[in-house]
C-alpha positions in Angstrom: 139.0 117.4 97.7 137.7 114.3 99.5 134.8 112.6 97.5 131.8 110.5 98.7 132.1 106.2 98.0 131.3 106.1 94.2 128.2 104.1 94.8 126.3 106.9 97.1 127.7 109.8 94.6 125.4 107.3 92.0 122.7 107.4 94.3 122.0 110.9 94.9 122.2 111.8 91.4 126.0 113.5 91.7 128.9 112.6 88.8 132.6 113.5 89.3 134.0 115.3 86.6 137.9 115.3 86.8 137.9 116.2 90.4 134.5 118.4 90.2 131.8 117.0 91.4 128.3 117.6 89.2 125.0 117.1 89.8 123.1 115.4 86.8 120.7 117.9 87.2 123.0 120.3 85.6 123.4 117.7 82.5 119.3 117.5 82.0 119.5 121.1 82.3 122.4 121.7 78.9 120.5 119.1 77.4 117.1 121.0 77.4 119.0 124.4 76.5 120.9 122.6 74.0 118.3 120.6 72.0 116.6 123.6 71.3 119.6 125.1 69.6 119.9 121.6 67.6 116.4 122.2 66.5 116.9 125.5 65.5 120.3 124.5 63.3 118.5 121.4 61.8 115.6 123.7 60.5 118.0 126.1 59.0 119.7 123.2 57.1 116.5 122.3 56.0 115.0 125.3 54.6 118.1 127.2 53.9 121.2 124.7 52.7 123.0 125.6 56.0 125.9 123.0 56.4 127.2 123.5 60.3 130.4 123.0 61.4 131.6 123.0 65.2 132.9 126.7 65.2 129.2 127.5 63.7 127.4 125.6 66.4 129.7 127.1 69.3 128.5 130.6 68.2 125.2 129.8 68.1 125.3 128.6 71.6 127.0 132.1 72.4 124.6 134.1 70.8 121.9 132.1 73.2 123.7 132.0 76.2 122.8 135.3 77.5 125.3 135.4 80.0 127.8 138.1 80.2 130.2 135.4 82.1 130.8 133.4 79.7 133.4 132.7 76.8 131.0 131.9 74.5 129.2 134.9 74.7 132.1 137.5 74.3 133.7 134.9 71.4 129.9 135.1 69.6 129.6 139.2 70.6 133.2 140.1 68.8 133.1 136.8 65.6 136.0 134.9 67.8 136.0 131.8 66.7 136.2 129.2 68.8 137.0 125.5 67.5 136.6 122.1 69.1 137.5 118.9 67.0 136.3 116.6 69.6 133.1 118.3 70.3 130.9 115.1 70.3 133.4 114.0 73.1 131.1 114.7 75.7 128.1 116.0 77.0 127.3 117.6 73.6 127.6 114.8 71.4 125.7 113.3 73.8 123.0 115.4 73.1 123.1 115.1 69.8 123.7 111.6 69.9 120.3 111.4 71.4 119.2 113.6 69.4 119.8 111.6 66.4 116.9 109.6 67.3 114.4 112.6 67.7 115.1 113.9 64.4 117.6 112.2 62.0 119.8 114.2 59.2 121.9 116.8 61.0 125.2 117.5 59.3 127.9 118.9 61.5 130.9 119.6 58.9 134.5 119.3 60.5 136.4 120.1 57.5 135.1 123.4 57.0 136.8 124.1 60.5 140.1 122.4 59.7 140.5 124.9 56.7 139.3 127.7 58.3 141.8 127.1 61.5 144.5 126.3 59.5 144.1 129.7 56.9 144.0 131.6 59.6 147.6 130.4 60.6 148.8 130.1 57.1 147.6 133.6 56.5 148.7 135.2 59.7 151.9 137.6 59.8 153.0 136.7 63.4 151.6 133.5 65.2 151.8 132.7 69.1 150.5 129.7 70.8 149.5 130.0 74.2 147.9 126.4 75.2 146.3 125.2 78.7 146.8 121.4 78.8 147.2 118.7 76.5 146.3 116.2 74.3 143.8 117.2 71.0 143.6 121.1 71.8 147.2 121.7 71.7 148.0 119.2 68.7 146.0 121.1 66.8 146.9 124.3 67.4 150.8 123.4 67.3 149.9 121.4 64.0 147.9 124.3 62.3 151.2 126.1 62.8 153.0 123.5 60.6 151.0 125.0 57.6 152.8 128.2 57.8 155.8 126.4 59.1 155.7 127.3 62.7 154.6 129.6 64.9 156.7 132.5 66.2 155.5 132.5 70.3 154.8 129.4 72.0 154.2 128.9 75.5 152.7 125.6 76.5 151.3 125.4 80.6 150.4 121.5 81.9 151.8 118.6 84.1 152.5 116.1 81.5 155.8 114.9 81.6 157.6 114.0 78.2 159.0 110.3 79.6 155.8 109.0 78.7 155.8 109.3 75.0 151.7 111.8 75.4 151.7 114.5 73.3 150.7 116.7 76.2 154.3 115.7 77.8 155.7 116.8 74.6 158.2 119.3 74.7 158.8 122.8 72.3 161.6 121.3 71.3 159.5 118.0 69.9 157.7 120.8 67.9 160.3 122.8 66.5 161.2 119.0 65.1 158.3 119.2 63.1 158.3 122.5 62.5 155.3 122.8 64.2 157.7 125.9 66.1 160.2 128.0 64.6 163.6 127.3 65.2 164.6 130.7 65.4 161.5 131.9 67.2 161.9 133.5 70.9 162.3 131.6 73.5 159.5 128.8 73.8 158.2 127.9 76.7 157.0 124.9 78.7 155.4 125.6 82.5 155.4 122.5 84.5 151.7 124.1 86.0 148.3 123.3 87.0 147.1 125.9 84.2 144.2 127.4 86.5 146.9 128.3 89.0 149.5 129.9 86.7 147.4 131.3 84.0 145.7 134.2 85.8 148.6 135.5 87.2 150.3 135.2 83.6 147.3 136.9 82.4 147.8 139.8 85.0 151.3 140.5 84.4 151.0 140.7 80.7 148.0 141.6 78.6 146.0 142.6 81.9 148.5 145.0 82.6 148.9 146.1 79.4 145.0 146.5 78.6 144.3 148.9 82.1 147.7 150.7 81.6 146.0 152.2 77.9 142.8 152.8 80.0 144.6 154.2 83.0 146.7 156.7 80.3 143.5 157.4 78.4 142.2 158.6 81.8 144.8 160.7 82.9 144.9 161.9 79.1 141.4 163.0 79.7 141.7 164.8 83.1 144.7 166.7 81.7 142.4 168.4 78.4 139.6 168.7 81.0 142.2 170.9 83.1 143.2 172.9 80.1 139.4 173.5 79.2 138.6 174.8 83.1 141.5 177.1 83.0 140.7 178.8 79.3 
């Protein structure tokens, strides 16, 4: 992907994300959406004690998003919770950066998340880790793990090599060290992948495959009693 000089992308109001290009239109646009979901929360911890945390706030934001094509919205429509320690890393705490300004006091709570992430673990009889990239998402996940003193699957998909000390280069084997793994659990796994190449073809030789194989039986399960009930 071959991007315009810097200074004209400025110009015309267009911002490289990574190696996306965005207009800022599109940031004016979350920001409108989002500030009314801010306004919302803060009145809620006004007149009813409500203390957010960023799991809280993300489900908001999928009950709102009315889209049927996002991850948000399925997460919010089946209580998935979705956590993001760095959420004000970025164009939402951006927002409520500025936000700040408009209307001073909101609370957003990250220790309620860091218990309820790490109970979850702690509390769960098998655990697998299944991590796109690096860096905060999968040291928290892998660490989380450490409470229950490791997680049984791991498979980790990024580029980062390990010479460089990153935790993204880091290695299953640097977290059965910690115990962050277990060392008798099968098999991890590190792909040396760009994760939006590999991941949907992982994802349709495993639990795709397995999800339309129980539909698929379920069909042919119900053409077989509808035979049975034509012929009595």
């Amino acid at each position: 992907l071959l991007f315009p000089k810097q200074w004209y992308q400025r110009r015309v109001a267009i911002t490289a994300g990574g190696n996306l290009i965005v207009p800022n239109l599109n940031y004016s646009l979350f920001e409108e959406w989002c500030v009314k979901i801010l306004d919302e929360m803060h009145t809620e911890q006004e007149e009813k004690g409500v203390i957010w945390s960023p799991s809280k706030m993300i489900k908001r934001m999928g009950d709102r998003i009315n889209n049927e094509e996002s991850v948000l919205y399925w997460a919010a429509k089946n209580n998935i919770p979705i956590f993001c320690p760095a959420i004000i890393d970025g164009a939402i705490g951006d927002v409520i950066f500025l936000q700040s300004y408009r209307r001073e006091g909101f609370i957003m709570d990250l220790a309620q998340d860091i218990r309820l992430l790490n109970t979850s673990a702690m509390y769960a009889q098998k655990s697998g880790m299944l991590i796109l990239g690096g860096g905060v998402i999968k040291h928290h996940i892998a660490n989380a793990n450490l409470m229950r003193n490791g997680a049984d699957f791991s498979v980790y998909i990024n580029t980062a090599q390990p010479f460089d000390g990153s935790d993204a280069g880091a290695t299953p084997d640097e977290a059965v060290s910690w115990g962050k793994i277990r060392a008798n659990s099968k098999e991890p796994v590190k792909i040396y992948c760009e994760a939006t190449l590999i991941f949907p073809l992982l994802v349709a030789q495993t639990f795709a495959k397995h999800v339309f194989g129980r539909k698929k039986d379920a069909k042919k399960e119900g053409n077989e009693n509808e035979r049975v009930e034509n012929v009595e």
